[in-house]
N, C-alpha and C positions, 0 to 999 in steps of 0.2 A: 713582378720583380723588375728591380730598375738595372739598367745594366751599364757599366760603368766601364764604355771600349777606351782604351790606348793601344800604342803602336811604338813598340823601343825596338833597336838591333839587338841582333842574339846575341846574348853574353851568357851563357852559364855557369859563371862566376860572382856575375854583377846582380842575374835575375831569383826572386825570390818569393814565393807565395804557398799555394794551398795544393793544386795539382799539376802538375805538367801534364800535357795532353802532346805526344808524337803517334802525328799517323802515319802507320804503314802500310806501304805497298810493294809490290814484289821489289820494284828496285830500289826501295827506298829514296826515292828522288824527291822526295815535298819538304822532310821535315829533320833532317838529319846529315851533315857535309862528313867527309870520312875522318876529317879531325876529331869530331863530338866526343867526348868521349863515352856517351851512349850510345856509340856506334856498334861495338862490340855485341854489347846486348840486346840491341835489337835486331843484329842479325841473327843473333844465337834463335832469339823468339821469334825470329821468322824461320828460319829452317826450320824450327820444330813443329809450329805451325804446318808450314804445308808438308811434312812428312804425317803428322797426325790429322789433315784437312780439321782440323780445328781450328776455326776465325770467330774467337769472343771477343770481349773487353777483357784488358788485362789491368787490375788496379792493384800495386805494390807497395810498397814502403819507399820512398827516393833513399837511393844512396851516391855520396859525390856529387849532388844538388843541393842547393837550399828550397825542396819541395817538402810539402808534407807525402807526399805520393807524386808516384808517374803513372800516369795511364798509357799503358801501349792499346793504340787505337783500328785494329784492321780494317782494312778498304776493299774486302774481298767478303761480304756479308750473305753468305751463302751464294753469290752470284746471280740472287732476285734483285739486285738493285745496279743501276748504271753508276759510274764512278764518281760521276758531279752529288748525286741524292745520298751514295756511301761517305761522302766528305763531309755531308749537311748533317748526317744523322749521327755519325761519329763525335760529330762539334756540340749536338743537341744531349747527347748521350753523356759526353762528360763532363758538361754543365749539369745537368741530371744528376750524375754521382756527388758534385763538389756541395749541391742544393740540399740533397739526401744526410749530408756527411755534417753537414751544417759549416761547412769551411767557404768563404765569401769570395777566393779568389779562384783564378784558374788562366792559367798561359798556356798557349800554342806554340809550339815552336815550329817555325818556316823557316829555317836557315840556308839551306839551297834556294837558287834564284828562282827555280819553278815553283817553291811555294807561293811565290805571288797568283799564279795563277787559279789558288785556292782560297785568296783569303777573303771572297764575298761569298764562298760558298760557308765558308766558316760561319762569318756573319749572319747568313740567312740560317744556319742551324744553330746558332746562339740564340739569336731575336727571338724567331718561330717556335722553338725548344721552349724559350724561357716562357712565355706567354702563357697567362691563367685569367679566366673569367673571375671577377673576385668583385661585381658589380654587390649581388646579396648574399654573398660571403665571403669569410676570412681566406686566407692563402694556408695550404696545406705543409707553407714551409715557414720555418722562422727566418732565415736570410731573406732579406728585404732588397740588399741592391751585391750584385755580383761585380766583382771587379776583373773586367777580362782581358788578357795582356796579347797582342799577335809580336812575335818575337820573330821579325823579320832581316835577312841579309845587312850587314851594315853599307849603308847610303841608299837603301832601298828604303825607306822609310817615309819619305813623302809620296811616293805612289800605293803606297800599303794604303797611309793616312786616307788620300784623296779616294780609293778604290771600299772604303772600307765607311767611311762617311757617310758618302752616295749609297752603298746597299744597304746602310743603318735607316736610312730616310725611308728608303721604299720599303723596308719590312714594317716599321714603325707604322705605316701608312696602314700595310697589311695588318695590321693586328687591331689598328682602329675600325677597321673595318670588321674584322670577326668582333669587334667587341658589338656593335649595332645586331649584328646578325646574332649573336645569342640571347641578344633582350627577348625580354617576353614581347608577344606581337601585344597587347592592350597598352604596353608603355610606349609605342613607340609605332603609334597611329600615322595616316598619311602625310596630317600637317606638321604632328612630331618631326617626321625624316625632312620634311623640307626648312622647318627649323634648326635642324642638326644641321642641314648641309649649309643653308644661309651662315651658322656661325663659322663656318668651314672659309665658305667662301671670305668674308668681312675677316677674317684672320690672316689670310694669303692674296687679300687684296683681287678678289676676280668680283667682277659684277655678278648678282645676282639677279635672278627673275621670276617672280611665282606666280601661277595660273591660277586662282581659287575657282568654285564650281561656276561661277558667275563668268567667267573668264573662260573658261573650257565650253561651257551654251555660248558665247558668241563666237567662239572659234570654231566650233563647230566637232570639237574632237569629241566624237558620240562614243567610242572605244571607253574610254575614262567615265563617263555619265552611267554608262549601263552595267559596267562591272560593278562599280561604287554604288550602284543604286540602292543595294539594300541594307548598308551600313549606315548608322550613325553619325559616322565620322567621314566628310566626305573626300571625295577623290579630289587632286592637285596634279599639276606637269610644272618642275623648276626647270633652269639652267645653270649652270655655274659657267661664268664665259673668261676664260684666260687668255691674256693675249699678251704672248713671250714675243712677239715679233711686230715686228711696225706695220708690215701690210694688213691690209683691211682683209683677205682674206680668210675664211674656215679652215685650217689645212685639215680639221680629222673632230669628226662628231663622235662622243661617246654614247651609247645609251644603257640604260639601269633598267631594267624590270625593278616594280617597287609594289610590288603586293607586300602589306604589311602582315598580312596573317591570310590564311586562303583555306574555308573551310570548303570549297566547291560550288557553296551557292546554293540552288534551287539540285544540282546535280553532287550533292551532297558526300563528302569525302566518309568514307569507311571510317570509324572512330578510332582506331588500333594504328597511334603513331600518327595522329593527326596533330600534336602535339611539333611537331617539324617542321610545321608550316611558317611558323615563325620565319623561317629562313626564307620563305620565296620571296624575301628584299636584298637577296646574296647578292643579283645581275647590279640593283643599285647603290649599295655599299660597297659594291667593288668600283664605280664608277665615283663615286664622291670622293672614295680613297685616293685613288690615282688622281684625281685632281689637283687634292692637295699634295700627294710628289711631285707632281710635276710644278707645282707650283714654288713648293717647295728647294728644289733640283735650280728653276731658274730655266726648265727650259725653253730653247727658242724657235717655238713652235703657238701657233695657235688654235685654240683646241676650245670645244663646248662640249660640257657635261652634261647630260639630259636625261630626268628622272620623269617617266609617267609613274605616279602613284594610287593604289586603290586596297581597300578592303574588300574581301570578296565572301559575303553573306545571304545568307538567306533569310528571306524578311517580306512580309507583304507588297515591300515596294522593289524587291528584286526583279531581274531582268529574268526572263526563261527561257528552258528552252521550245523548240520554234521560233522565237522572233527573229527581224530583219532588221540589221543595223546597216544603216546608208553612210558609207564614208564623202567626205567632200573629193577625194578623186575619184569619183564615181562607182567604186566598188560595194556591192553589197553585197554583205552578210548573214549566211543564215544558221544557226546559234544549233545548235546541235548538243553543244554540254557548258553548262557555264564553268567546267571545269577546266575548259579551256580558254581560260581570259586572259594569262599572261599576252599572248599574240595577239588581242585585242586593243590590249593599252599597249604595245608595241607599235601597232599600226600608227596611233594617233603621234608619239611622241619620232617615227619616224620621217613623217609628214611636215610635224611642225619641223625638226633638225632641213628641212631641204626648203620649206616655203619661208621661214624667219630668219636661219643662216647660213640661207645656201650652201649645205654643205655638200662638198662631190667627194667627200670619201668618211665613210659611217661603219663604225663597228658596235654592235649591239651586244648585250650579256645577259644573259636569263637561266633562272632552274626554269627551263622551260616544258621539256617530256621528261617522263617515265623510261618512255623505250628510250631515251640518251644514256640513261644511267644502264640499265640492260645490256645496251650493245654493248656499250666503253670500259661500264664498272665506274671504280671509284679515284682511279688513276688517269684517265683522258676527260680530257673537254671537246669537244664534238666540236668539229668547226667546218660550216660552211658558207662558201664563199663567189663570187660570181665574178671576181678579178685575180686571175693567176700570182702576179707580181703579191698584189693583197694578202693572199694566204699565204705565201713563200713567207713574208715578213712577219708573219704571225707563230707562222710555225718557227722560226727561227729562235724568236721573241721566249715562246714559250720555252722551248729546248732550255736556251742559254740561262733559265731561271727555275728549273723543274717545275713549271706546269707547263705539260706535256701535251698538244692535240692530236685529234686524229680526225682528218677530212673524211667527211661523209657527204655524196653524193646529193645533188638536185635536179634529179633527172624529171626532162622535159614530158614524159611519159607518166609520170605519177600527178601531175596536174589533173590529170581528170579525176584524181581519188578524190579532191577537193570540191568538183562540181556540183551545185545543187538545181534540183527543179523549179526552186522558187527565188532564189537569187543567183548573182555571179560565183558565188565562191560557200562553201560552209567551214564551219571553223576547227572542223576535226576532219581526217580521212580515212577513218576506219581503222581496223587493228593492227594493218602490217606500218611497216617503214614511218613509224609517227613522229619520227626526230626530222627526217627530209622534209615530208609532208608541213610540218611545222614551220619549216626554213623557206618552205615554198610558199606557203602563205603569206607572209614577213616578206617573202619580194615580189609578191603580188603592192606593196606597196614602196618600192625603191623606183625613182623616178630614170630614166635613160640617160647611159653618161653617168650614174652616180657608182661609185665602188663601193661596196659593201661586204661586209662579212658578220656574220651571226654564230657567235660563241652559246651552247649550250654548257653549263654547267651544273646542272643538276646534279652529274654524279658528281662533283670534285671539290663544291662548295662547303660539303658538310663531312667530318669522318663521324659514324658511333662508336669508335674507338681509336687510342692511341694507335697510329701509322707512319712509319716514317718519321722523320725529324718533326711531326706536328705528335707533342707529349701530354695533348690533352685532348680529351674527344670535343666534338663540337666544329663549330664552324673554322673554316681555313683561310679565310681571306682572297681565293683564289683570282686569277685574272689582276690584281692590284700590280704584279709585279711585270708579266705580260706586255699589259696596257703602257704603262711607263715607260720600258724599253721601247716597244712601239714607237712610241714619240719621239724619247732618244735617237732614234736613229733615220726619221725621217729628213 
């Protein structure tokens, strides 16, 4: 669905459409000045509300508007939800109705000057809401493009515009990116995603750079060789290199996990739901995506994008387990499950990010464990970090955009989970702490002096069901919005 945002002053005299959408909150501060003349009755519907602790949607007949309906929207959603994600879902929610109803329009009204303070969260529950997979099939609705009004303060309308723009870009961004992550993994093979992201790049003008298998044996990145070995299709490491700032400088390396389908290999995945796998290219879909906002955005920062790519099969010519993979910093590997690859082809594209563009400050994004998902669920990204200042900015990043982290530990004491008899390190550590353990491996290859932080997203890449202001199961786009901020605010 295409979505057709503007930005007027409040008039509701002047405005006219399909729904009005006012959110409430106990003090009614967002959406309603004590002129309105829906002031009345939406205090009535809140007193009633919290004497009966009933907090629905309320969808009515408009009267004394030119609406076809108002929906009174509550912010108090059983109080499972923080008040930024009840603003997104409420926004997602009565787009939902106006889509259901087959009515094409729908306005917000923000008439107090603190609803500026909501009108990106609107946005992201509009974009994200509206968003449907419709690659091999039709759309479940007949409205094809929503026309959606934010009806803000009079002379507040250029900071709506400009605040309102900017979060249209980076959700836009986010949805391109769940749309890769719900392809089938045979259409959208390793050299597929590095074609995707070349047109990405050649669109927003960033150089591009592709490693084919020729390229990866003289570089030596054995991570990518040995994962990909028993596919058909072979493994690749790109960059997307944007450079918003004149200094020659890296200021912030991105990296993607980019399995494009992972059935485990030689250590072969349980058949029930292996279908998912599709998605272990979420880490590098979210990094392509963000490339192009920030490219998009203009910002002035400069930043590389770095996708190691592999299919992970099993096949006479795959890798096993027992073997010894020799990194060129001297680290070897000894192979435990080839189930464990993502952190293989991590290694190598984190190598190349410090030895090609010298980068001194690296965040990585992977469905990288099982036990991430376990711990967190389906609501946190597991983030850990080995620069204080790093993580504070990340966690902020996340906060201010609802993808939410939660720090998990690298303690120097579970290094020895890792330890094997026949090389430096193995590639799994056993059954407890395997999200750390995971993270610890990963900086067994971060060089000194460099900052880094390893986002696990496993749990939060993917819903199997409608959650939240995301109105359609499948993948979420996660970290696109994150990462961008990030940037922003360096």
């Amino acid at each position: 669905m295409d979505i057709n945002l503007t930005v007027s002053a409040a008039d509701l005299q002047k405005a006219k459409g399909g729904v009005l959408a006012v959110l409430i909150d106990d003090d009614l501060r967002y959406a309603l000045t004590r002129r309105n003349p829906l002031r009345p009755e939406a205090e009535r519907w809140l007193k009633g509300a919290q004497e009966k602790r009933i907090w629905d949607y309320t969808f009515g007949a408009a009267e004394g508007v030119n609406f076809e309906f108002v929906a009174f929207m509550p912010l108090r959603l059983g109080f499972f939800q923080d008040e930024d994600d009840q603003v997104r879902t409420a926004a997602a929610k009565a787009l939902d109705f106006a889509r259901k109803h087959h009515i094409d329009s729908i306005a917000f009204i923000l008439e107090p000057k603190p609803g500026l303070r909501i009108v990106d969260k609107i946005v992201q529950g509009v974009m994200l809401g509206a968003y449907e997979y419709t690659e091999f099939k039709d759309s479940i609705y007949p409205i094809k493009t929503m026309k959606v009004e934010l009806l803000v303060a009079p002379g507040a309308e250029p900071e709506a515009e400009k605040i309102a723009h900017e979060r249209r870009i980076v959700c836009e961004a986010a949805n391109h990116a769940r749309d890769i992550v719900n392809r089938p993994g045979s259409s959208l093979v390793p050299e597929g995603i590095a074609a995707h992201a070349a047109k990405v790049a050649k669109k927003h003008g960033m150089e591009f750079t592709l490693l084919r298998k020729n390229d990866l044996k003289k570089g030596g990145h054995v991570g990518l060789l040995n994962v990909g070995a028993g596919s058909a299709h072979p493994p690749v490491m790109f960059a997307l290199n944007y450079r918003g700032a004149r200094r020659k400088k890296v200021d912030l390396a991105l990296i993607g996990k980019g399995v494009s389908f992972d059935t485990g290999g030689i250590s072969l995945k349980p058949w029930s739901n292996m279908w998912e796998m599709k998605g272990d290219m979420a880490g590098c879909a979210a990094v392509i995506h963000t490339m192009e906002a920030i490219a998009s955005l203009g910002l002035k920062q400069n930043v590389v994008g770095i996708v190691p790519s592999a299919e992970n099969r099993p096949d006479a010519k795959a890798y096993l387990p027992g073997d010894i993979i020799s990194y060129k910093n001297g680290v070897s590997v000894e192979v435990h499950s080839t189930d464990a690859e993502g952190r293989l082809i991590l290694a190598d594209a984190l190598l190349w990010a410090q030895d090609k563009f010298e980068a001194k400050t690296i965040v990585d994004v992977a469905t990288l464990t099982g036990a991430c998902l376990r711990a967190l669920g389906l609501n946190y990204t597991g983030l850990m970090c080995n620069d204080e200042k790093l993580a504070a900015r990340l966690e902020k990043s996340g906060a201010s955009v609802g993808e939410k982290t939660w720090r998990l530990p690298l303690p120097v004491e579970y290094d020895e989970l890792l330890l094997s008899p026949v090389a430096k390190i193995k590639n799994i550590g056993g059954p407890y702490a395997g999200a750390s353990t995971a993270g610890l491996f990963l900086q067994r290859f971060v060089g000194e002096g460099v900052s880094w932080a390893h986002l696990d997203i496993a749990g939060t890449s993917d819903y199997d069901k409608k959650q939240r202001y995301f109105l359609q199961a499948g993948a979420t786009g996660v970290m696109v919005q994150t990462l961008t901020d990030l940037v922003g605010r360096m």
